[in-house]
C-alpha positions as CSV (number, residue, x, y, z in Angstrom):
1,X,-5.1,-13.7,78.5
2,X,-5.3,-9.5,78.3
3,X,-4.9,-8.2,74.7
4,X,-1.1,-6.8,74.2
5,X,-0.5,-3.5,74.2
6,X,-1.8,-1.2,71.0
7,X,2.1,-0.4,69.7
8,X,0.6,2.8,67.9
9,X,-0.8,4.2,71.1
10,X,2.4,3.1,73.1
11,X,4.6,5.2,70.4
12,X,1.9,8.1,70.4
13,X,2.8,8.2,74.6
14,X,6.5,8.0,74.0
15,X,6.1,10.9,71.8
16,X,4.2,13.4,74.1
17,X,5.7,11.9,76.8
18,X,9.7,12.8,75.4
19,X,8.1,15.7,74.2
20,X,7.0,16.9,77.9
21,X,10.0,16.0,79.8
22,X,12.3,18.2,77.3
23,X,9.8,20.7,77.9
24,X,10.1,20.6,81.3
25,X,13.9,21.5,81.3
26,X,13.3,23.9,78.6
27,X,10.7,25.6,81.0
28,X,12.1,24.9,84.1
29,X,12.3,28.4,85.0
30,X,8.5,28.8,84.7
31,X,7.8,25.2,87.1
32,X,7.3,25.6,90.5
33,X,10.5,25.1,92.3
34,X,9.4,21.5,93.5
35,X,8.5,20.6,89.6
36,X,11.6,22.2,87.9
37,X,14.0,19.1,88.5
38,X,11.7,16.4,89.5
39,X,9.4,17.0,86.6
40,X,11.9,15.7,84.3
41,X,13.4,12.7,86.1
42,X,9.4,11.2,86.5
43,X,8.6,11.8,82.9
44,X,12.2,10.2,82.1
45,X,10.6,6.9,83.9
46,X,7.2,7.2,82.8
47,X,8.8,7.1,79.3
48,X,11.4,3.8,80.2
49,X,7.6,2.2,81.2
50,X,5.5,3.0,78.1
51,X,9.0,2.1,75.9
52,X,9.0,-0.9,77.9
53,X,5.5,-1.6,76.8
54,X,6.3,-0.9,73.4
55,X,9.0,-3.4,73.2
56,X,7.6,-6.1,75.1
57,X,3.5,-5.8,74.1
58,X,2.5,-8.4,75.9
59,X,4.9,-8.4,79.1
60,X,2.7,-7.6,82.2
61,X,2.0,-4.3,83.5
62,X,4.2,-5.2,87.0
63,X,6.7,-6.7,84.8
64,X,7.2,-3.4,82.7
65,X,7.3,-1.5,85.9
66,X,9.6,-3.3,87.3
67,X,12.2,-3.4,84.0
68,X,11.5,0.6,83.9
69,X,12.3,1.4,87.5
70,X,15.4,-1.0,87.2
71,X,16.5,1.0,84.4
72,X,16.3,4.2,85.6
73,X,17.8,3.2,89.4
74,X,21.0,1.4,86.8
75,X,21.0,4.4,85.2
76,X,20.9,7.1,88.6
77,X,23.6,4.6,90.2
78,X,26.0,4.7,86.9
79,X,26.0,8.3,87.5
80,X,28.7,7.6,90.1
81,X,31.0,5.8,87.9
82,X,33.3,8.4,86.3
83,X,35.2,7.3,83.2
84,X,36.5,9.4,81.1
85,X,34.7,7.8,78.4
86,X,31.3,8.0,80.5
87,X,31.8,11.4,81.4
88,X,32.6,12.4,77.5
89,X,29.6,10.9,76.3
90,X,27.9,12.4,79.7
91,X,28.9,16.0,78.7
92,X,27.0,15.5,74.9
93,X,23.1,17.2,75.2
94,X,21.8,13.4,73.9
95,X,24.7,11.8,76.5
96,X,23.0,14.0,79.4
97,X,19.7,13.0,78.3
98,X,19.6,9.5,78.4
99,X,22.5,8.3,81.0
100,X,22.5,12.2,83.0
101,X,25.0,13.9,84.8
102,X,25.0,13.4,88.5
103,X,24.0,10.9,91.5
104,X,20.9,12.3,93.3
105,X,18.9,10.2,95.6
106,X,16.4,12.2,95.1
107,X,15.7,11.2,91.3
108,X,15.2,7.4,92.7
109,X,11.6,8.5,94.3
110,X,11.2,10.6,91.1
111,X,11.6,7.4,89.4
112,X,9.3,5.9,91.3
113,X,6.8,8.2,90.9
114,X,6.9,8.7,86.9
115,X,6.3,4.7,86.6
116,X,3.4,4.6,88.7
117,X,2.3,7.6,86.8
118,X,2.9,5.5,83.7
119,X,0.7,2.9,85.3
120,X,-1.8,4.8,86.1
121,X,-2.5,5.9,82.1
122,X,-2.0,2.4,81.0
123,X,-4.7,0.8,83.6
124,X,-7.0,4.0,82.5
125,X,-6.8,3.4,78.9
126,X,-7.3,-0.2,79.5
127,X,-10.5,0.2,81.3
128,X,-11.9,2.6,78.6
129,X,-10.8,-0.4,76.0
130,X,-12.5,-2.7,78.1
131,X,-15.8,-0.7,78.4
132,X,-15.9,0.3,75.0
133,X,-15.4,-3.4,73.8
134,X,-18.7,-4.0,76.0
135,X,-20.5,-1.5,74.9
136,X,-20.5,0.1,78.7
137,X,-19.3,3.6,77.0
């Protein structure tokens, strides 16, 4: 069985990783126009995958994907229920972070792209884990 997850490392990457997407609205005017919104939304789903890690240490890396991309696609598609509640809690800067403001299909490839960018770091640091366990650094 694969080691589980380092939870230190996996808060470090929810920390830079939070810390870049914010960024990136910050700084959106200085993105290139196709980086300004979508930026944001994949770094918002690279960070549901490394949380998901961090919760569940020992779930699977196509598991955690799969829990992360379900999340974000609830999340998108919640965006077109319009409560006034929602919408209340919507229109808060925290509200608009986590559960956004608007349906865009767009952010559903974003998605997509942010978790297998959140992949892609966790099968990296694994393999320099693995070769530095057997001496192959």
């Amino acid at each position: 069985m694969r080691a589980p997850r380092a939870r230190l490392l996996y808060a470090a990457l929810i920390g830079v990783t939070a810390v870049l997407g914010l960024q990136s609205r910050r700084y959106a005017d200085a993105l290139p126009w196709w980086a300004a919104k979508d930026a944001g939304d994949a770094l918002y789903a690279t960070l549901a995958f490394f949380i998901a890690g961090f919760l569940a240490p020992r779930l699977k890396t196509a598991s955690a994907a799969l829990a992360a991309v379900s999340f974000c696609f609830l999340i998108e598609l919640s965006q077109r229920i319009h409560l006034p509640w929602l919408d209340a809690i919507r229109d808060t800067r925290l509200g608009a972070l986590v559960l956004g403001q608007g349906f865009h299909t767009r952010d559903l490839f974003d998605y997509l792209v942010g978790v297998a960018l959140g992949v892609a770091v966790e099968l990296a640091v694994r393999r320099t884990g693995a070769r530095r366990a057997t001496g192959r650094d």
